[in-house]
C-alpha positions as CSV (number, residue, x, y, z in Angstrom):
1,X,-5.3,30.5,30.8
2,X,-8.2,33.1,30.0
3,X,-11.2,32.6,32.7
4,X,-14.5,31.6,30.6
5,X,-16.7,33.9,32.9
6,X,-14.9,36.7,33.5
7,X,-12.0,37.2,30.6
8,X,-9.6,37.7,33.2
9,X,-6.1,36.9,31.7
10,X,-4.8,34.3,34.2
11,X,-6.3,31.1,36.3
12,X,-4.6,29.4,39.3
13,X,-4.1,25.6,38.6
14,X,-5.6,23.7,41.5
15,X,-4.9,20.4,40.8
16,X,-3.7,18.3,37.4
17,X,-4.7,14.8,36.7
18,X,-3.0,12.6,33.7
19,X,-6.1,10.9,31.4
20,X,-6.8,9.7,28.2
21,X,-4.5,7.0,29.1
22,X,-1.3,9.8,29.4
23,X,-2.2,11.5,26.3
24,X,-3.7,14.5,28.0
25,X,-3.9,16.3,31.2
26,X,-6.7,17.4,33.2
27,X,-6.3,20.6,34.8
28,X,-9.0,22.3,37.6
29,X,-7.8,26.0,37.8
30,X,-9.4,28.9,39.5
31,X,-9.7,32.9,38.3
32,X,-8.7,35.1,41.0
33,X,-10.8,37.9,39.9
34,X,-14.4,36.1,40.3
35,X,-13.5,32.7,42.0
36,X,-15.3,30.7,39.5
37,X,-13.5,27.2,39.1
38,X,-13.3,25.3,35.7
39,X,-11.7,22.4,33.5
40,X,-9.3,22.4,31.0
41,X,-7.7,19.7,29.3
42,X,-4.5,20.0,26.9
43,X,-3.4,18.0,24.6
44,X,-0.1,17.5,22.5
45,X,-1.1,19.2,19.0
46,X,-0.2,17.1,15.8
47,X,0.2,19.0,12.8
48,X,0.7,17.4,9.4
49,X,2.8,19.5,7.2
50,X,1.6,18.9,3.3
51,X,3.4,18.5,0.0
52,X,2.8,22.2,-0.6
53,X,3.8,23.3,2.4
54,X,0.6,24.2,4.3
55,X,-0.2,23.1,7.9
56,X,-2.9,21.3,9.6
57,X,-3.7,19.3,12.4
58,X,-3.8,15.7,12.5
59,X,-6.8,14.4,12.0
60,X,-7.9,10.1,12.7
61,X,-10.9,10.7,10.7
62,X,-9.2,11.8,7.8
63,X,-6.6,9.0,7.9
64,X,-9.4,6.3,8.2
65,X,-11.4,8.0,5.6
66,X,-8.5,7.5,3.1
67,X,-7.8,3.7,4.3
68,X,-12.1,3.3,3.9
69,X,-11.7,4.3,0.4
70,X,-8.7,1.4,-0.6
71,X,-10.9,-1.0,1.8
72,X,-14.0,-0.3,-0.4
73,X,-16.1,-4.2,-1.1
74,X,-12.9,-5.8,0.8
75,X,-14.2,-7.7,4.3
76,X,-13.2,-4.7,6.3
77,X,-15.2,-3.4,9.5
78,X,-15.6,0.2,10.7
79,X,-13.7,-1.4,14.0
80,X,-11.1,-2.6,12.2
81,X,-10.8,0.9,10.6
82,X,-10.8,2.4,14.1
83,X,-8.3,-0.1,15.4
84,X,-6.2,1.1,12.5
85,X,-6.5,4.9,12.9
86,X,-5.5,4.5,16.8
87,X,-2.6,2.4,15.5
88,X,-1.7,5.2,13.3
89,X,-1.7,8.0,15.3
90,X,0.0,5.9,18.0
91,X,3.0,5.4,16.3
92,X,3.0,9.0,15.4
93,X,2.7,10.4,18.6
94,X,5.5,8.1,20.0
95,X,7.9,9.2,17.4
96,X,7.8,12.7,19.6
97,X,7.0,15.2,16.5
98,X,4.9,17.6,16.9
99,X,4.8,18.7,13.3
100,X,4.5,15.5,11.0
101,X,5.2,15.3,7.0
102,X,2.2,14.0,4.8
103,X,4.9,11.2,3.7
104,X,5.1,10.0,7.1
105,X,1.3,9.8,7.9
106,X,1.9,7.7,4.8
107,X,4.0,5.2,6.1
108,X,2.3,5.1,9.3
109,X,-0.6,3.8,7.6
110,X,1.0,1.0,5.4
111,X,2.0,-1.5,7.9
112,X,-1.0,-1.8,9.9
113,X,-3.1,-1.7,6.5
114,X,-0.6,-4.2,5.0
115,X,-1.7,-6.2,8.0
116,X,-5.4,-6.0,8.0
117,X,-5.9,-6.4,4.1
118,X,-3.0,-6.8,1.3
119,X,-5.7,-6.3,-1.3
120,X,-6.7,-2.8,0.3
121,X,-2.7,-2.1,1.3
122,X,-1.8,-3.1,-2.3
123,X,-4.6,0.0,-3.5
124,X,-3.2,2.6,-1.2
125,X,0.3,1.8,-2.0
126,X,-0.6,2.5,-5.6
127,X,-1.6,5.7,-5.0
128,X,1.0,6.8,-2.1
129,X,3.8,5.4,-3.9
130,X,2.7,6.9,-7.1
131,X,3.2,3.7,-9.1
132,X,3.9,4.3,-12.9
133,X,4.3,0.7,-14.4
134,X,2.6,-3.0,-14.3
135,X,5.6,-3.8,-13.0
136,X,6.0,-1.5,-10.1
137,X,3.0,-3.6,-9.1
138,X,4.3,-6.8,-9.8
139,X,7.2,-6.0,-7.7
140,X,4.9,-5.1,-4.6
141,X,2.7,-8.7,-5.3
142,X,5.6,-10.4,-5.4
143,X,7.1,-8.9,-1.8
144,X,3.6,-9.5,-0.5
145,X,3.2,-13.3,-1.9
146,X,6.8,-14.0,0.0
147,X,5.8,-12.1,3.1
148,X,2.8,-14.6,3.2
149,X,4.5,-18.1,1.8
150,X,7.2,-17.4,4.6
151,X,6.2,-19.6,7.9
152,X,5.5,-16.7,10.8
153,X,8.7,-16.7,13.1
154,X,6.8,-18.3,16.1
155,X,6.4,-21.5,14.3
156,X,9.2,-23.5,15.4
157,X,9.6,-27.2,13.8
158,X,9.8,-30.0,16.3
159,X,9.9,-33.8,16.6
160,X,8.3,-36.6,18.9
161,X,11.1,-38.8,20.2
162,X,10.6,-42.6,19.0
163,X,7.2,-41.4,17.1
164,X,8.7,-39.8,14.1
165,X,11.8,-39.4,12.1
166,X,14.4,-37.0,13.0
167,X,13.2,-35.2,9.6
168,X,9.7,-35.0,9.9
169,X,8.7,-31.4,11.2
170,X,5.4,-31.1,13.5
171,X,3.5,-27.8,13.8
């Protein structure tokens, strides 16, 4: 590591702290040629590769700028936007690539969104999956109206003894 004051070509690493809840680490080095001490902190780089073949980092911003536009006059906060770009670039980071096709940002994004607003998740996926017919959409309503009508797994139907028939579910 280059010293800031000096330009000397190497720093001795004095001590190294994990934070950003482990997504970074802290280093306090020293340059041997003036003595001056300084931070650094480094970071795994993301890169998104892109359809035509360029390379950039990954960016939240640009992620939740994409989901604002699908989310546009649906009851969707900035925070829920936030929440959503963090859940994004979570599950990218803990897939271990460093260098991240524009397809997989893609997918990343639909289940959360899916989640938050299948009005706004219904928008995106007409443009990321490049939908061509009505009834490419009619297919994704359709998987979203079962997903919805389909009692959450955590529901579990019960009965009281003597109060109700052995048929009768309670929730």
């Amino acid at each position: 590591m280059r010293c800031p004051f000096c330009q000397h070509d190497d720093s001795r690493v004095l001590d190294s702290r994990v934070c950003e809840d482990g997504l970074a680490i802290r280093r306090r080095r020293q340059c041997p040629m003036c003595e001056r001490r300084f931070t650094t902190i480094e970071r795994m780089q993301m890169t998104v590769r892109k359809r035509n073949g360029s390379e950039e980092p990954f960016n939240r911003d640009k992620v939740v700028a994409g989901v604002r536009k699908a989310c546009k006059g649906r009851p969707v906060s900035d925070s829920d936007l936030a929440l959503l770009g963090q859940r994004v670039e979570d599950s990218l980071r803990a897939g271990g690539m460093a260098e991240i096709p524009t397809d997989q940002v893609g997918l990343a994004i639909l289940g959360p969104l899916r989640e938050l607003d299948p009005i706004a998740y219904l928008r995106f996926a007409s443009v990321y999956r490049n939908y061509d017919t009505i009834d490419d959409f009619a297919v994704e309503i359709d998987r979203l109206r079962t997903d919805v009508d389909a009692p959450p797994a955590s529901v579990t139907q019960t009965t009281r003894p003597g109060k109700d028939s052995p048929n009768q579910p309670l929730f």
